[in-house]
N, C-alpha and C positions, 0 to 999 in steps of 0.2 A: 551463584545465587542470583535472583533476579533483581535485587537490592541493588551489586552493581553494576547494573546495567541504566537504570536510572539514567535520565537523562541524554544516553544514547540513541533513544530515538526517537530526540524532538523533531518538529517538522522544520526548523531553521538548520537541523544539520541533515535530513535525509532529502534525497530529491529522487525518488520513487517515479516521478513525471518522466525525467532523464534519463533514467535506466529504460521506461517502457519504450518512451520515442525513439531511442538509440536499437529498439527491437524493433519499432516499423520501420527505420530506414533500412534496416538490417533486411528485412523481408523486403521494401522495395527495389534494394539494391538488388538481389537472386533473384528478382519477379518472382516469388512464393505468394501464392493465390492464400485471400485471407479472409475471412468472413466479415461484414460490414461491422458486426457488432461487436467486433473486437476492437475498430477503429475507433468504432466510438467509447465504448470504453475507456480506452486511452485518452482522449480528449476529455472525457469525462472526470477522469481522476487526477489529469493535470487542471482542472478547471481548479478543481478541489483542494485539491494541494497547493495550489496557490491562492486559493481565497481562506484556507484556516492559517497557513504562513502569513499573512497581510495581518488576522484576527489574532493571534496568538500563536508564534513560534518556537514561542517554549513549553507546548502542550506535544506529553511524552506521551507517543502513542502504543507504546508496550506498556506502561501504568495505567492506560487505559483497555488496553487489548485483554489484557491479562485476565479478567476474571471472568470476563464475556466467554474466552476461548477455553477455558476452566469448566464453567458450564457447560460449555457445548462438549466439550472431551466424554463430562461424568455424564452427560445424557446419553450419548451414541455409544458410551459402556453398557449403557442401565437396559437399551433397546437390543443390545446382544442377543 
């Protein structure tokens, strides 16, 4: 259930930035040609993640995710 999941996935325990950067060096290590906008992307979302980590790192982002992506499920069902 997603109850306990709670709390797994504050922004003080996931580091999402990490994972992605450790994917462009991953690509710059192989020289893999890679679209500008992905780079920034990346930058982008480590910007983010580390300014709501400094603002609140105990804001669980699957308690927040959760109903948004609910919505979006029953919509992309209803437009079948």
């Amino acid at each position: 259930s997603h109850a306990s999941l709670r709390g797994e996935f504050t922004l003080s325990r996931l580091d999402v930035g990490k994972v992605l950067l450790d994917v462009l060096s991953a690509v710059r290590d192989h020289r893999v040609m890679i679209e500008a906008n992905y780079t920034t992307l990346v930058t982008s979302i480590c910007i983010l993640e580390g300014l709501g980590r400094q603002l609140d790192p105990d804001l669980d982002l699957f308690t927040l995710a959760l109903p948004i992506l609910a919505k979006q499920a029953v919509s992309d069902l209803l437009r079948r």
